[in-house]
RODO-2510 file (C-alpha; in nm, 4 decimals, decimal comma):
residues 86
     n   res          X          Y          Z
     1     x     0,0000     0,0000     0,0000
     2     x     0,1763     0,3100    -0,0883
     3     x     0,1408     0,6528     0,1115
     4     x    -0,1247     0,8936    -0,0400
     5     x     0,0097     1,1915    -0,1875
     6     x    -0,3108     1,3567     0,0218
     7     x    -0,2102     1,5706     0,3429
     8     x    -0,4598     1,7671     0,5630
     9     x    -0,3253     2,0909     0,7205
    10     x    -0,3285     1,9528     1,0665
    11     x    -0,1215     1,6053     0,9795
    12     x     0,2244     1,8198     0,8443
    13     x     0,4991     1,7549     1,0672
    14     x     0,4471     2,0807     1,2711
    15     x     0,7976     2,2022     1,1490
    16     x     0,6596     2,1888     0,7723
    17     x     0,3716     2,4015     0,9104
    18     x     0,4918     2,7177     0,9414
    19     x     0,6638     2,6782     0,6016
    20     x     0,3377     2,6352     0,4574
    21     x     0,1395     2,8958     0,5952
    22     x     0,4344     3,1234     0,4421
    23     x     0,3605     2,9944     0,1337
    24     x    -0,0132     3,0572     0,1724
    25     x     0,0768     3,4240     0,2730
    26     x     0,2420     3,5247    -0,0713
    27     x    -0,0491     3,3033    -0,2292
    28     x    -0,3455     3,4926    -0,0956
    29     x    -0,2236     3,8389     0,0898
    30     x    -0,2844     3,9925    -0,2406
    31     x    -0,6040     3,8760    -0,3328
    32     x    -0,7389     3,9774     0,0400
    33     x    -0,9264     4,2397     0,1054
    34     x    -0,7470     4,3264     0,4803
    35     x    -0,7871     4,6860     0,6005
    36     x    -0,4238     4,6058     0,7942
    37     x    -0,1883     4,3503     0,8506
    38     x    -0,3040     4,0286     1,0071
    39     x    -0,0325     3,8800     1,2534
    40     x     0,1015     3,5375     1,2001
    41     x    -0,0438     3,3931     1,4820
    42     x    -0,4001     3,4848     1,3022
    43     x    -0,2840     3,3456     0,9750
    44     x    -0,1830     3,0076     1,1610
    45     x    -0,5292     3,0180     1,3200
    46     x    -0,6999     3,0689     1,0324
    47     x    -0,5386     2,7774     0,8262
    48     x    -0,5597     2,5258     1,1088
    49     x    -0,9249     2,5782     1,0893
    50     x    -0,9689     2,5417     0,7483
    51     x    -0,7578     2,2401     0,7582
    52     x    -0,7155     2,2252     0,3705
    53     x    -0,6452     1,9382     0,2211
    54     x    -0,2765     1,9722     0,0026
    55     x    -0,1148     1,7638    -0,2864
    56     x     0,2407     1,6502    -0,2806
    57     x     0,4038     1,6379    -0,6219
    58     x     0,7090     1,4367    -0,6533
    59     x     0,7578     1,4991    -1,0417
    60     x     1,0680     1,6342    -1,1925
    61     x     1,1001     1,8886    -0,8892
    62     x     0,8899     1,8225    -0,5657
    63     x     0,6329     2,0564    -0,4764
    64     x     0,3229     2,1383    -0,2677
    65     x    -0,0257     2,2640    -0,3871
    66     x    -0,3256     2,3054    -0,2286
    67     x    -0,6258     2,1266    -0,3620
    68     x    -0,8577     2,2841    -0,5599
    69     x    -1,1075     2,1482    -0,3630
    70     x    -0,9806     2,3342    -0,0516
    71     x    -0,9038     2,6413    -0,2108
    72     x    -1,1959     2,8429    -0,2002
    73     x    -1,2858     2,7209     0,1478
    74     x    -0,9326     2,8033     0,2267
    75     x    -0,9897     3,1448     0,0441
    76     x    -1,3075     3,2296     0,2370
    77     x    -1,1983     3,1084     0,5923
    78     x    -0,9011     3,3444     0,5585
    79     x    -1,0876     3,6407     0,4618
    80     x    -1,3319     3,6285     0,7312
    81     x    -1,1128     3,5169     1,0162
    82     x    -0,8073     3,7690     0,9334
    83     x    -1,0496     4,0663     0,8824
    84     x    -1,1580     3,9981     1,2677
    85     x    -0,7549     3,9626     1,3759
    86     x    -0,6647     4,2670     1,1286
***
């Protein structure tokens, strides 16, 4: 049985974690409407409770991606829970 290529937030090593919510930052802090800065601690929150679901790509160079299936939920829990923290 080989490992899915399937991770939910919540089950990355929790030194991967903070690596990905980086990544999340440059993927959505433009497309945000935020009257301020959000802290990291919010983003963190934010993902965790979303808890989307990302794809591990192993091809020529390995990479993450998040789901396309989690992205709008992603997308819409990050809006409304970084406007309260902002």
């Amino acid at each position: 049985m080989s490992a899915s290529p399937y991770r939910r937030f919540s089950s990355l090593c929790p030194t991967v974690q903070p690596l990905v919510v980086r990544l999340i930052q440059e993927e959505f802090t433009s497309s945000l409407s935020l009257s301020t800065e959000a802290p990291e601690s919010a983003w963190f929150r934010a993902i965790a409770l979303a808890n989307p679901t990302f794809l591990y790509c192993t091809a020529a160079e390995p990479a993450i991606r998040i789901c396309p299936e989690s992205y709008q939920q992603l997308r819409e829990c990050l809006q409304r829970e970084l406007s309260k923290a902002a």
